[in-house]
LUMZA-593649 format. One line per field, with one value per residue (C-alpha): residue number from 1; residue in one letter; x, y, z. Coordinates in steps of 0.2 Angstrom, whole numbers. Last residue first. Example, Ala and Ser with C-alpha at 12.3 -4.5 7.8 and 13.67 -1.06 7.14 Angstrom:
// LUMZA-593649
vokol	c(2 / 1)
guke	c(S / A)
X	c(68 / 62)
Y	c(-5 / -22)
Z	c(36 / 39)
//
This chain:
// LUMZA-593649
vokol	c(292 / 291 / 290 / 289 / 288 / 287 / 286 / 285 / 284 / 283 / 282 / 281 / 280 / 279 / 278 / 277 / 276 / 275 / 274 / 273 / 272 / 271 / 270 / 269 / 268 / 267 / 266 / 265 / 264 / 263 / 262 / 261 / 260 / 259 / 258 / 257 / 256 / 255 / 254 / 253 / 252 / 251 / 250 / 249 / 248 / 247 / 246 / 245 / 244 / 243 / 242 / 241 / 240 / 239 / 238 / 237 / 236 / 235 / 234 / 233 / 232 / 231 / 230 / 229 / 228 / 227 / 226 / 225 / 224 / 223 / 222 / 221 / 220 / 219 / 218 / 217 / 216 / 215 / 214 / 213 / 212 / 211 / 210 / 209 / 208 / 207 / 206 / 205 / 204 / 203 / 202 / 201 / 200 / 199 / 198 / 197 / 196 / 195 / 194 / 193 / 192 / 191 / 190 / 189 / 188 / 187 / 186 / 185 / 184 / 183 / 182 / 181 / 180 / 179 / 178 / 177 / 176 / 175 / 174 / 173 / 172 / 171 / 170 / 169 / 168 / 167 / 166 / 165 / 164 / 163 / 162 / 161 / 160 / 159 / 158 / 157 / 156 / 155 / 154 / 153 / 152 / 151 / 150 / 149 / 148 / 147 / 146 / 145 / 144 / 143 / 142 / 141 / 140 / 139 / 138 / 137 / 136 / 135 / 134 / 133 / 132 / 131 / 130 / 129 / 128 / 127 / 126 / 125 / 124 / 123 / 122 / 121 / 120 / 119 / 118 / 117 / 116 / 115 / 114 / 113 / 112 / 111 / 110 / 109 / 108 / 107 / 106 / 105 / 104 / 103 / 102 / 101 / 100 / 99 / 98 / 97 / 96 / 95 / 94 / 93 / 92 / 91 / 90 / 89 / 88 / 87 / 86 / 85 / 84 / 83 / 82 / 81 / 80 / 79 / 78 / 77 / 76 / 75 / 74 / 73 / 72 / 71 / 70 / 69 / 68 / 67 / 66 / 65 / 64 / 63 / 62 / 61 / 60 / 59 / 58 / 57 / 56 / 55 / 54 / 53 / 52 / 51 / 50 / 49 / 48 / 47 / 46 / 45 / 44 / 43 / 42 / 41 / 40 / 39 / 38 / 37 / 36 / 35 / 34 / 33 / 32 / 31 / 30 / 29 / 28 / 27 / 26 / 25 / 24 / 23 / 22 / 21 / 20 / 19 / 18 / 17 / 16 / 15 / 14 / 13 / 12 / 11 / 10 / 9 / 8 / 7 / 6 / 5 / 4 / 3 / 2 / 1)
guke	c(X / X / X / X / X / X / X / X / X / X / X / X / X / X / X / X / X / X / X / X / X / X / X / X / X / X / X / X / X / X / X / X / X / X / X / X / X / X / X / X / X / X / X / X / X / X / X / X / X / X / X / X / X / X / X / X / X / X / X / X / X / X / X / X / X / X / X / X / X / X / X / X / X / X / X / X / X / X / X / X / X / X / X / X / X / X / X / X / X / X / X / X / X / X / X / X / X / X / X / X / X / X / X / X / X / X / X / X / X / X / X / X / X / X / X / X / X / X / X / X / X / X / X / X / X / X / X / X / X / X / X / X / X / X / X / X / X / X / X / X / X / X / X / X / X / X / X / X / X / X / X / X / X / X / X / X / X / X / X / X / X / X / X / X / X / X / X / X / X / X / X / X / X / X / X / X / X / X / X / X / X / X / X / X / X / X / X / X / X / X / X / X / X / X / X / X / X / X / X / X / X / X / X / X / X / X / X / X / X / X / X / X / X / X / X / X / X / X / X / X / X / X / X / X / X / X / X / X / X / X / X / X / X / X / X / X / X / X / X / X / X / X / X / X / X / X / X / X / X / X / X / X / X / X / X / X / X / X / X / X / X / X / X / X / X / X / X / X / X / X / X / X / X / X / X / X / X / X / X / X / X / X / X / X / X / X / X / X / X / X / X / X)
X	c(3 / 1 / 11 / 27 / 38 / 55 / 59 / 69 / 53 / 48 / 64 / 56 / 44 / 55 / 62 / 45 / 37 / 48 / 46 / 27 / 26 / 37 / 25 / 11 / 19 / 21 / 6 / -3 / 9 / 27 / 35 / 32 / 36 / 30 / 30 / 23 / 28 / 20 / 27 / 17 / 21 / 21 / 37 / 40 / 32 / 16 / 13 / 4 / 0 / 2 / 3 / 10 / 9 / 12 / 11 / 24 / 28 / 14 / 3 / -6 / -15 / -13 / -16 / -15 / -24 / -17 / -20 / -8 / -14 / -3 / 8 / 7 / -8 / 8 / 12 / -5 / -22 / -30 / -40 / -48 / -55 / -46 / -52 / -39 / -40 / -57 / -53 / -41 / -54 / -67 / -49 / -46 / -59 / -45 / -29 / -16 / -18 / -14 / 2 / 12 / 1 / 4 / 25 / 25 / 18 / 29 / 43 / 32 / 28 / 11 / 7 / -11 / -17 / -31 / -40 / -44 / -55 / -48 / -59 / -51 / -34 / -32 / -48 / -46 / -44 / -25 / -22 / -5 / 7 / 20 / 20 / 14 / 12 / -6 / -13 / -5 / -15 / -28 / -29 / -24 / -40 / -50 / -39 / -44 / -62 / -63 / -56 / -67 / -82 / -90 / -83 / -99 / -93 / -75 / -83 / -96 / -82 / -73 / -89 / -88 / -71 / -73 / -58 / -64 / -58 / -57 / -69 / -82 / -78 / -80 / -97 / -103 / -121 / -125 / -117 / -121 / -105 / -98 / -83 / -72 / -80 / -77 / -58 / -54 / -60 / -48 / -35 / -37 / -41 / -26 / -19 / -30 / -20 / -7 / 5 / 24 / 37 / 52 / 58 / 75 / 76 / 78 / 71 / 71 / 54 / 58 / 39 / 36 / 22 / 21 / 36 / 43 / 46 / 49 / 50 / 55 / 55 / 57 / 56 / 74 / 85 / 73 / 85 / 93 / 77 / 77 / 92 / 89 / 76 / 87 / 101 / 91 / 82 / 97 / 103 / 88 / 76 / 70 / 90 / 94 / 90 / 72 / 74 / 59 / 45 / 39 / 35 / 14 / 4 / -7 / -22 / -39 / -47 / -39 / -32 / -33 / -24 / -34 / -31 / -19 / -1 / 14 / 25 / 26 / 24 / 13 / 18 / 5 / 10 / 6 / 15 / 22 / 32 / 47 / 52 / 61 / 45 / 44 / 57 / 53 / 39 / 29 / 13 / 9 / -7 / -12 / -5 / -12 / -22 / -22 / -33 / -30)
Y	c(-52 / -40 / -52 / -47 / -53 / -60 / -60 / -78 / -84 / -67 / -66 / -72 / -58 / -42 / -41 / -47 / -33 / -17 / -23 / -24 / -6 / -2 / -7 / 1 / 18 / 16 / 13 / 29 / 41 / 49 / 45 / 49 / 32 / 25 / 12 / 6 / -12 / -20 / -38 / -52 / -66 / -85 / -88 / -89 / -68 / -64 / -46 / -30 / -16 / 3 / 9 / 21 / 29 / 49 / 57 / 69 / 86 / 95 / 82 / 69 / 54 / 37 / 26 / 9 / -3 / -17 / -35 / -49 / -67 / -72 / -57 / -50 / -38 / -32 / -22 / -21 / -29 / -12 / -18 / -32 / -27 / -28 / -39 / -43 / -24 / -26 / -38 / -25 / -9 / -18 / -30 / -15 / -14 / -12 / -8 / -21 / -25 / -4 / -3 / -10 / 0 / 15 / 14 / 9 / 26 / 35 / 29 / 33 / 50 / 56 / 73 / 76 / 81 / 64 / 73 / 88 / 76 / 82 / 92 / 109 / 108 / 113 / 109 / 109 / 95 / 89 / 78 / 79 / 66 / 66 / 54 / 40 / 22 / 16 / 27 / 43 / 37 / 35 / 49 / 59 / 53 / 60 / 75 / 79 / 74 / 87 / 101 / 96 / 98 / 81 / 64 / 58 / 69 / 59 / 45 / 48 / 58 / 41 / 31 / 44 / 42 / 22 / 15 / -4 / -12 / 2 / 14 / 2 / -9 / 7 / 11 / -7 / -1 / 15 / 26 / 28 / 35 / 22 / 34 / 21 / 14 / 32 / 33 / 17 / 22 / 35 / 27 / 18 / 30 / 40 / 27 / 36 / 52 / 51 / 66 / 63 / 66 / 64 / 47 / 44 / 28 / 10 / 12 / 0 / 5 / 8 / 4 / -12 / -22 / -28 / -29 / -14 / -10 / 7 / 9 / 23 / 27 / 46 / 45 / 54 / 36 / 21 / 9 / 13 / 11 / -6 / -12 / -4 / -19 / -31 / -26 / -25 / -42 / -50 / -42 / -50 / -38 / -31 / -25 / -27 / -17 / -19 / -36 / -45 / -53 / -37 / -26 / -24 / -13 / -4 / -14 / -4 / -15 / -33 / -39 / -55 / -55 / -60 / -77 / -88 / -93 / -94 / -105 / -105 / -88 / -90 / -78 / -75 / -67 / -51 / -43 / -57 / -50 / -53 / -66 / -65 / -67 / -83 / -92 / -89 / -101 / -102 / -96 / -94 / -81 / -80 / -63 / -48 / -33 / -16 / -1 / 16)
Z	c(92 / 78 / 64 / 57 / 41 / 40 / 22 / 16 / 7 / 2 / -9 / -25 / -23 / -23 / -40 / -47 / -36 / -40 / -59 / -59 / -51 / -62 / -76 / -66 / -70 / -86 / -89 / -81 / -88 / -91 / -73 / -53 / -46 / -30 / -17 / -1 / 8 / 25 / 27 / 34 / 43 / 42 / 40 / 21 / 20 / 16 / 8 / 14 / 3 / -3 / -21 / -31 / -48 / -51 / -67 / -71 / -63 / -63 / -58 / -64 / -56 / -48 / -33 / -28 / -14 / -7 / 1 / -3 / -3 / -21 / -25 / -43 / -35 / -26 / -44 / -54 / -48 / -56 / -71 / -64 / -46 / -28 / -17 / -5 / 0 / 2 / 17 / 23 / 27 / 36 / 44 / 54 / 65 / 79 / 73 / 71 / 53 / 49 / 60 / 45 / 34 / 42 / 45 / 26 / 20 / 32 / 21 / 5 / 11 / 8 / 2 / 5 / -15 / -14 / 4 / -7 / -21 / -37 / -50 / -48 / -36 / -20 / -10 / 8 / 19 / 14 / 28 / 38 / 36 / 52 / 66 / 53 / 66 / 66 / 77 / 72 / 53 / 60 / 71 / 56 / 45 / 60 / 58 / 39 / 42 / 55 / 43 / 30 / 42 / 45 / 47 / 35 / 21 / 18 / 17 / 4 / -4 / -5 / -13 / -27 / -30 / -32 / -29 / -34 / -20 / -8 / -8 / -16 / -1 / 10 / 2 / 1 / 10 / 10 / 26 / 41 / 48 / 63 / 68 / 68 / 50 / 44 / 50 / 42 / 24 / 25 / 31 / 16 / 4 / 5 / -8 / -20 / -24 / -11 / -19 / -19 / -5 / -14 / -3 / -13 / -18 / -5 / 11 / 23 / 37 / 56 / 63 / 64 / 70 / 52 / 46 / 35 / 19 / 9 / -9 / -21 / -41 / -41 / -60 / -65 / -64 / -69 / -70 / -54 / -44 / -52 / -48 / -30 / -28 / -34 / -21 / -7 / -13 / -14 / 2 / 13 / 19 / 34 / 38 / 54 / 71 / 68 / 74 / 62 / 74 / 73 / 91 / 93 / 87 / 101 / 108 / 112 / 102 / 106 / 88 / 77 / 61 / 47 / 37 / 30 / 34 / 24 / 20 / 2 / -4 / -19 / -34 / -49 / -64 / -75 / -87 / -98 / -110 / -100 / -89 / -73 / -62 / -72 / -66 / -48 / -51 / -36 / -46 / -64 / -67 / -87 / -97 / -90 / -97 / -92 / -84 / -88)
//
Protein backbone atom coordinates (compact mmCIF):
# COMPACT_ATOMS: atom_id res chain seq x y z
CA UNK A 1 0.00 0.00 0.00
CA UNK A 2 2.55 2.42 0.31
CA UNK A 3 4.54 3.87 -3.08
CA UNK A 4 7.58 5.17 -4.26
CA UNK A 5 8.16 8.70 -5.75
CA UNK A 6 10.46 10.06 -8.23
CA UNK A 7 12.93 13.15 -6.79
CA UNK A 8 10.83 16.53 -5.39
CA UNK A 9 11.08 19.50 -8.39
CA UNK A 10 9.41 22.66 -7.12
CA UNK A 11 7.95 25.71 -8.90
CA UNK A 12 8.22 24.07 -12.15
CA UNK A 13 4.77 23.97 -13.72
CA UNK A 14 6.28 22.05 -16.30
CA UNK A 15 6.84 19.21 -14.43
CA UNK A 16 3.29 18.82 -12.92
CA UNK A 17 2.46 17.91 -16.68
CA UNK A 18 4.87 15.12 -16.79
CA UNK A 19 4.41 11.68 -16.82
CA UNK A 20 6.19 8.77 -15.17
CA UNK A 21 7.16 10.80 -12.52
CA UNK A 22 4.75 10.15 -9.62
CA UNK A 23 5.70 12.48 -7.23
CA UNK A 24 6.72 16.22 -7.34
CA UNK A 25 7.14 19.04 -5.26
CA UNK A 26 5.04 22.33 -5.92
CA UNK A 27 6.18 25.75 -3.97
CA UNK A 28 3.54 28.30 -4.11
CA UNK A 29 5.35 31.47 -4.43
CA UNK A 30 3.78 33.87 -2.40
CA UNK A 31 2.82 32.53 0.25
CA UNK A 32 3.20 32.93 3.94
CA UNK A 33 4.40 30.65 6.57
CA UNK A 34 3.27 29.53 9.67
CA UNK A 35 0.10 28.48 11.98
CA UNK A 36 -2.90 30.57 12.04
CA UNK A 37 -3.35 32.39 15.19
CA UNK A 38 -7.02 32.02 16.83
CA UNK A 39 -8.86 33.42 20.05
CA UNK A 40 -10.41 30.13 21.82
CA UNK A 41 -13.74 30.84 21.88
CA UNK A 42 -13.57 32.54 18.40
CA UNK A 43 -15.73 31.27 15.55
CA UNK A 44 -14.23 30.91 11.88
CA UNK A 45 -14.09 33.92 10.44
CA UNK A 46 -15.43 35.16 6.71
CA UNK A 47 -12.50 34.20 3.65
CA UNK A 48 -10.82 36.59 2.16
CA UNK A 49 -12.30 34.94 -1.19
CA UNK A 50 -16.15 36.45 -1.98
CA UNK A 51 -18.00 33.30 -1.66
CA UNK A 52 -20.31 34.64 -4.27
CA UNK A 53 -17.54 33.66 -7.06
CA UNK A 54 -16.05 30.84 -7.99
CA UNK A 55 -13.00 29.73 -5.41
CA UNK A 56 -11.16 28.76 -8.18
CA UNK A 57 -9.89 30.20 -11.34
CA UNK A 58 -11.63 28.49 -14.72
CA UNK A 59 -8.36 26.93 -15.61
CA UNK A 60 -8.31 25.08 -12.67
CA UNK A 61 -12.14 24.43 -12.97
CA UNK A 62 -11.80 23.19 -16.20
CA UNK A 63 -8.54 21.01 -15.45
CA UNK A 64 -9.81 19.69 -12.48
CA UNK A 65 -13.28 18.33 -14.32
CA UNK A 66 -10.81 17.00 -16.97
CA UNK A 67 -9.95 14.69 -14.70
CA UNK A 68 -13.25 13.82 -13.19
CA UNK A 69 -14.16 13.10 -16.83
CA UNK A 70 -11.35 10.74 -17.42
CA UNK A 71 -12.03 8.73 -14.75
CA UNK A 72 -15.98 8.31 -15.58
CA UNK A 73 -17.60 5.36 -13.08
CA UNK A 74 -15.04 6.07 -10.03
CA UNK A 75 -16.83 8.65 -8.20
CA UNK A 76 -13.85 10.96 -8.60
CA UNK A 77 -15.07 14.26 -6.53
CA UNK A 78 -13.41 17.38 -5.10
CA UNK A 79 -14.69 20.19 -2.98
CA UNK A 80 -12.53 23.50 -2.20
CA UNK A 81 -13.07 26.13 -0.21
CA UNK A 82 -11.13 29.19 1.58
CA UNK A 83 -10.36 28.97 4.78
CA UNK A 84 -13.02 30.76 6.80
CA UNK A 85 -15.35 29.57 4.12
CA UNK A 86 -18.01 27.60 4.30
CA UNK A 87 -19.72 27.43 0.56
CA UNK A 88 -17.30 24.69 -0.97
CA UNK A 89 -16.87 24.39 -5.39
CA UNK A 90 -17.69 21.25 -6.27
CA UNK A 91 -16.56 19.65 -9.09
CA UNK A 92 -17.96 15.49 -9.51
CA UNK A 93 -20.79 14.12 -8.12
CA UNK A 94 -20.59 14.03 -4.22
CA UNK A 95 -21.51 10.03 -3.74
CA UNK A 96 -21.22 10.05 -0.22
CA UNK A 97 -18.41 7.61 0.38
CA UNK A 98 -16.99 6.14 3.59
CA UNK A 99 -14.32 8.42 5.81
CA UNK A 100 -12.11 5.50 6.59
CA UNK A 101 -9.10 7.38 7.98
CA UNK A 102 -9.71 11.01 7.24
CA UNK A 103 -12.23 10.84 10.27
CA UNK A 104 -9.16 10.78 12.17
CA UNK A 105 -8.90 14.41 12.32
CA UNK A 106 -11.81 15.54 13.90
CA UNK A 107 -11.19 12.90 15.78
CA UNK A 108 -7.92 13.55 17.14
CA UNK A 109 -9.34 17.07 17.88
CA UNK A 110 -12.17 15.99 19.96
CA UNK A 111 -9.57 14.16 22.48
CA UNK A 112 -7.17 16.99 22.76
CA UNK A 113 -10.62 19.28 23.63
CA UNK A 114 -11.56 16.97 25.95
CA UNK A 115 -7.84 16.67 27.52
CA UNK A 116 -7.85 12.53 27.55
CA UNK A 117 -4.62 11.42 29.17
CA UNK A 118 -3.49 9.71 26.78
CA UNK A 119 0.37 8.18 25.93
CA UNK A 120 2.43 10.51 24.71
CA UNK A 121 2.54 11.15 20.59
CA UNK A 122 -0.97 9.39 20.43
CA UNK A 123 -2.58 12.11 18.40
CA UNK A 124 0.77 12.62 16.14
CA UNK A 125 0.76 8.80 15.71
CA UNK A 126 -3.15 9.30 14.84
CA UNK A 127 -2.44 11.47 12.32
CA UNK A 128 0.95 11.40 10.69
CA UNK A 129 1.51 8.10 10.47
CA UNK A 130 -2.48 6.86 10.78
CA UNK A 131 -1.88 4.60 13.32
CA UNK A 132 -5.13 2.58 13.88
CA UNK A 133 -4.21 1.64 17.18
CA UNK A 134 -3.42 5.24 18.43
CA UNK A 135 -7.00 6.17 16.93
CA UNK A 136 -8.93 3.77 19.09
CA UNK A 137 -6.78 5.28 21.91
CA UNK A 138 -8.75 8.18 20.93
CA UNK A 139 -11.71 7.20 20.51
CA UNK A 140 -11.81 5.27 24.00
CA UNK A 141 -10.81 8.24 26.08
CA UNK A 142 -14.18 10.25 24.91
CA UNK A 143 -16.11 7.49 26.58
CA UNK A 144 -19.05 5.49 25.63
CA UNK A 145 -19.14 4.92 21.86
CA UNK A 146 -22.10 6.88 21.57
CA UNK A 147 -20.35 9.75 23.51
CA UNK A 148 -17.29 9.68 21.51
CA UNK A 149 -19.56 9.83 18.33
CA UNK A 150 -21.03 13.31 19.45
CA UNK A 151 -17.87 14.82 20.76
CA UNK A 152 -16.50 14.07 17.33
CA UNK A 153 -19.76 15.93 16.05
CA UNK A 154 -19.16 18.97 18.03
CA UNK A 155 -16.07 19.19 16.19
CA UNK A 156 -17.04 18.79 13.36
CA UNK A 157 -20.58 21.39 13.98
CA UNK A 158 -17.82 23.56 15.07
CA UNK A 159 -15.79 23.77 12.33
CA UNK A 160 -18.49 24.22 9.83
CA UNK A 161 -20.28 20.26 8.63
CA UNK A 162 -24.02 20.79 9.68
CA UNK A 163 -24.67 17.32 8.71
CA UNK A 164 -22.04 14.22 9.03
CA UNK A 165 -23.08 12.21 11.81
CA UNK A 166 -20.43 9.76 13.43
CA UNK A 167 -20.63 5.98 12.99
CA UNK A 168 -20.19 4.95 16.89
CA UNK A 169 -21.22 1.50 16.52
CA UNK A 170 -19.34 -1.29 14.90
CA UNK A 171 -20.61 -2.32 11.43
CA UNK A 172 -18.20 -4.14 9.90
CA UNK A 173 -15.68 -6.98 11.39
CA UNK A 174 -12.17 -5.69 11.82
CA UNK A 175 -12.86 -1.97 11.03
CA UNK A 176 -12.79 0.85 13.60
CA UNK A 177 -16.82 2.02 13.69
CA UNK A 178 -15.94 5.80 13.67
CA UNK A 179 -13.73 4.69 9.99
CA UNK A 180 -17.49 3.43 8.23
CA UNK A 181 -19.16 7.21 9.21
CA UNK A 182 -19.99 8.38 5.78
CA UNK A 183 -18.49 11.51 5.07
CA UNK A 184 -19.44 13.79 2.43
CA UNK A 185 -16.60 15.34 0.32
CA UNK A 186 -18.45 18.86 0.06
CA UNK A 187 -19.10 18.73 3.93
CA UNK A 188 -15.61 17.40 4.07
CA UNK A 189 -14.12 20.86 2.87
CA UNK A 190 -16.70 22.95 4.99
CA UNK A 191 -14.59 21.03 8.14
CA UNK A 192 -11.23 21.49 7.18
CA UNK A 193 -11.85 25.11 6.18
CA UNK A 194 -13.22 25.76 9.68
CA UNK A 195 -10.59 23.19 11.08
CA UNK A 196 -7.26 26.20 11.48
CA UNK A 197 -9.61 28.48 13.20
CA UNK A 198 -10.66 26.26 16.04
CA UNK A 199 -9.07 26.64 19.15
CA UNK A 200 -6.18 24.00 19.80
CA UNK A 201 -6.27 23.36 16.41
CA UNK A 202 -2.72 23.57 15.37
CA UNK A 203 -2.22 19.73 17.81
CA UNK A 204 -3.91 18.13 15.19
CA UNK A 205 -2.53 20.41 11.92
CA UNK A 206 1.24 20.36 12.68
CA UNK A 207 1.11 16.37 12.38
CA UNK A 208 -0.73 17.06 9.48
CA UNK A 209 2.48 18.67 8.06
CA UNK A 210 4.17 15.61 9.09
CA UNK A 211 2.89 12.99 7.24
CA UNK A 212 5.17 9.75 6.87
CA UNK A 213 6.94 8.24 3.57
CA UNK A 214 4.67 6.05 2.00
CA UNK A 215 1.39 8.06 2.33
CA UNK A 216 2.65 11.88 1.09
CA UNK A 217 0.28 11.18 -2.00
CA UNK A 218 -1.96 13.69 -3.75
CA UNK A 219 -1.80 17.29 -1.51
CA UNK A 220 1.55 15.75 -0.06
CA UNK A 221 2.73 16.96 -3.92
CA UNK A 222 2.01 20.47 -2.52
CA UNK A 223 5.07 22.22 -0.79
CA UNK A 224 3.69 23.41 3.06
CA UNK A 225 0.35 21.75 2.76
CA UNK A 226 -0.96 19.68 5.78
CA UNK A 227 -3.32 16.66 5.09
CA UNK A 228 -4.06 13.39 6.08
CA UNK A 229 -5.65 10.47 3.60
CA UNK A 230 -7.70 7.63 3.88
CA UNK A 231 -8.40 4.27 2.23
CA UNK A 232 -10.10 0.96 2.47
CA UNK A 233 -12.53 -1.52 0.71
CA UNK A 234 -15.87 -1.66 0.52
CA UNK A 235 -18.46 -3.22 -1.45
CA UNK A 236 -18.39 -1.34 -4.12
CA UNK A 237 -14.73 -0.65 -4.92
CA UNK A 238 -11.89 0.62 -2.96
CA UNK A 239 -12.15 4.00 -1.67
CA UNK A 240 -9.20 6.64 -1.57
CA UNK A 241 -9.54 10.06 -0.33
CA UNK A 242 -7.92 12.68 1.42
CA UNK A 243 -8.53 15.91 3.24
CA UNK A 244 -5.96 18.94 3.52
CA UNK A 245 -5.12 22.60 3.30
CA UNK A 246 -2.99 24.17 0.72
CA UNK A 247 -1.24 27.86 0.38
CA UNK A 248 -2.54 29.91 -2.17
CA UNK A 249 -0.21 33.04 -4.18
CA UNK A 250 -1.78 35.54 -1.52
CA UNK A 251 -0.94 34.43 1.35
CA UNK A 252 -3.82 32.32 2.23
CA UNK A 253 -4.83 28.96 2.45
CA UNK A 254 -7.28 26.91 0.63
CA UNK A 255 -9.16 23.99 2.26
CA UNK A 256 -9.68 21.10 -0.46
CA UNK A 257 -11.08 17.30 0.18
CA UNK A 258 -11.21 14.62 -2.51
CA UNK A 259 -12.16 11.15 -3.27
CA UNK A 260 -12.25 8.31 -5.77
CA UNK A 261 -13.86 4.90 -5.19
CA UNK A 262 -11.76 2.71 -7.91
CA UNK A 263 -10.21 -0.89 -8.37
CA UNK A 264 -7.49 -0.58 -5.36
CA UNK A 265 -5.18 1.14 -3.27
CA UNK A 266 -2.80 2.44 -6.09
CA UNK A 267 -4.92 3.56 -8.19
CA UNK A 268 -6.57 5.44 -6.08
CA UNK A 269 -3.56 7.59 -5.01
CA UNK A 270 -2.76 8.02 -8.64
CA UNK A 271 -5.73 10.25 -8.96
CA UNK A 272 -5.21 11.53 -6.17
CA UNK A 273 -1.71 12.80 -7.81
CA UNK A 274 -3.72 13.88 -10.88
CA UNK A 275 -6.59 15.91 -9.01
CA UNK A 276 -3.42 17.77 -7.35
CA UNK A 277 -1.04 18.33 -10.46
CA UNK A 278 -4.20 19.80 -12.28
CA UNK A 279 -4.89 21.98 -9.46
CA UNK A 280 -1.31 23.17 -8.24
CA UNK A 281 -0.28 25.36 -11.01
CA UNK A 282 -3.39 27.55 -10.37
CA UNK A 283 -2.71 28.16 -6.55
CA UNK A 284 -1.01 31.29 -7.48
CA UNK A 285 -4.05 32.80 -9.02
CA UNK A 286 -6.40 30.94 -6.01
CA UNK A 287 -7.71 33.19 -3.33
CA UNK A 288 -7.19 31.47 -0.34
CA UNK A 289 -8.55 32.31 3.57
CA UNK A 290 -6.98 32.92 6.71
CA UNK A 291 -9.03 32.90 10.36
CA UNK A 292 -8.54 36.52 10.98
Amino acid sequence: MRRGGCPLVALLAIALLATGCGHVSVSVGSREGGEPTTTPGTPPSPASASQTEAVIPGAARRDLAAVVDRHRGEDVVIALVPVGGNEPELIGDDAGLVAWSTIKVPLALAAVRAEAVLPANTVNQAISASDNDAAMRLWRSLGEPAQAGRAVEEVLRDAGDERTQVQAEQTRAGYSPFGQTVWRVGDQARFVAGLPCLPAATKVTRPMGEVVDGQRWGLGLVDGSRYKGGWGPTAKGYVVRQLGLVPTGDGGRLAVAMAARTAGHPEGTAIMDELTRALAPHLDETAGGSCG
